[in-house]
N, C-alpha and C positions, 0 to 999 in steps of 0.2 A: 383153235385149241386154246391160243392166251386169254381170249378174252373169256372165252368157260371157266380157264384157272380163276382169272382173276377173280370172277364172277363168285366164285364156288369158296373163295376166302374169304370174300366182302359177304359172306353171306350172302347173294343175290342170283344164284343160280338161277332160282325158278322164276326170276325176274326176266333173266336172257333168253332163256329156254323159252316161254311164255313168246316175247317179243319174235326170237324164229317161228313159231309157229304160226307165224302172220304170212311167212313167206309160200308163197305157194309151191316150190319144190326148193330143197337143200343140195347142193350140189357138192361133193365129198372127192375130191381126183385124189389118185393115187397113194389109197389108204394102201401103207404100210412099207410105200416107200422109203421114207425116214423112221425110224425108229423112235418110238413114241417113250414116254413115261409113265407106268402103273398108273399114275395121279390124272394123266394124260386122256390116258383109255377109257379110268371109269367116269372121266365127264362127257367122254363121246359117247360110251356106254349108256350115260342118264339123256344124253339125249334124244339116239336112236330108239330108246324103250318109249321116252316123252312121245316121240314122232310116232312109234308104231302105230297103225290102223288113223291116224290125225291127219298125216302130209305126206306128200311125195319125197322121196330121197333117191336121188341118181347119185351112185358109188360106182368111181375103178379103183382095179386094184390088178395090177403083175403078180398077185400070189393066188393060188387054189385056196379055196375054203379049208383043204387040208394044211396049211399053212397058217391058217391064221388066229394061233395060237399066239405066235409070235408078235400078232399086234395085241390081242387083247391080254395076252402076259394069263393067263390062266382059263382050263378045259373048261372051267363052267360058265365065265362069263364070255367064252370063244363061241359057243354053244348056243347059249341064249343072245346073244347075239347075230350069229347066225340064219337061227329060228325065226326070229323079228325080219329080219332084211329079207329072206330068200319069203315067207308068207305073202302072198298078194303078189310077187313079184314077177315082172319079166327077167329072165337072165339071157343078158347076151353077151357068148361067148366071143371074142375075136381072135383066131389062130392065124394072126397076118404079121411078117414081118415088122419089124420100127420102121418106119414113115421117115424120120431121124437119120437113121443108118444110111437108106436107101436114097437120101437127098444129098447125105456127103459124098458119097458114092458118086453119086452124078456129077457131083462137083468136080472130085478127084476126075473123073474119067472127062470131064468136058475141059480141064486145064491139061491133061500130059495129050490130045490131040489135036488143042489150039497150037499154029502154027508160031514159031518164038518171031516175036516181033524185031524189027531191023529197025535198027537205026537210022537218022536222017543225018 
């Protein structure tokens, strides 16, 4: 995202943009985890459009498409954006526990029935 900003004030957006499109897939994790800014969105916005039907893009995201208003900050560009990603696409949904959660867990539980070690 900084380097689209930066790109996008140097005037050179379509410089960068251009140069991803070299990339043979874009790999996007956990859009919308952080909270983006307007200025933010509409360069990820120029670039998913860039990408459309050109390159492969692999995106997660913890939010429903019915949520994701709140990354793209407005219905239309939520929308059209949307439209773009889920076209041509596979969605694969994963309705599985954190991976995370379930490794502390293990931890927690493999420390309270290790036996307290003794002194020498």
């Amino acid at each position: 995202m900084q380097e689209l900003l930066i790109a996008k004030r140097d005037l050179k957006l379509s410089r960068v943009i251009k140069r991803l499109s070299k990339c043979d897939a874009l790999i996007i994790d956990d859009i919308g985890y952080v909270q983006q800014s307007r200025e933010e969105m509409e360069v990820l916005f120029t670039l998913l459009a860039e990408r459309y039907e050109r390159g492969s893009v692999l995106l997660t995201s913890n939010l429903p498409f019915s949520k994701w208003e709140q990354i793209f900050k407005d219905p239309m560009t939520t929308a059209a954006a949307i439209d773009r990603l889920v076209h041509h696409s596979v969605i694969l949904e994963l309705n599985v526990g954190s991976y995370r959660l379930d490794e502390a867990k293990r931890r927690t539980d493999d420390a309270s029935t290790k036996p307290p070690e003794t002194e020498k």
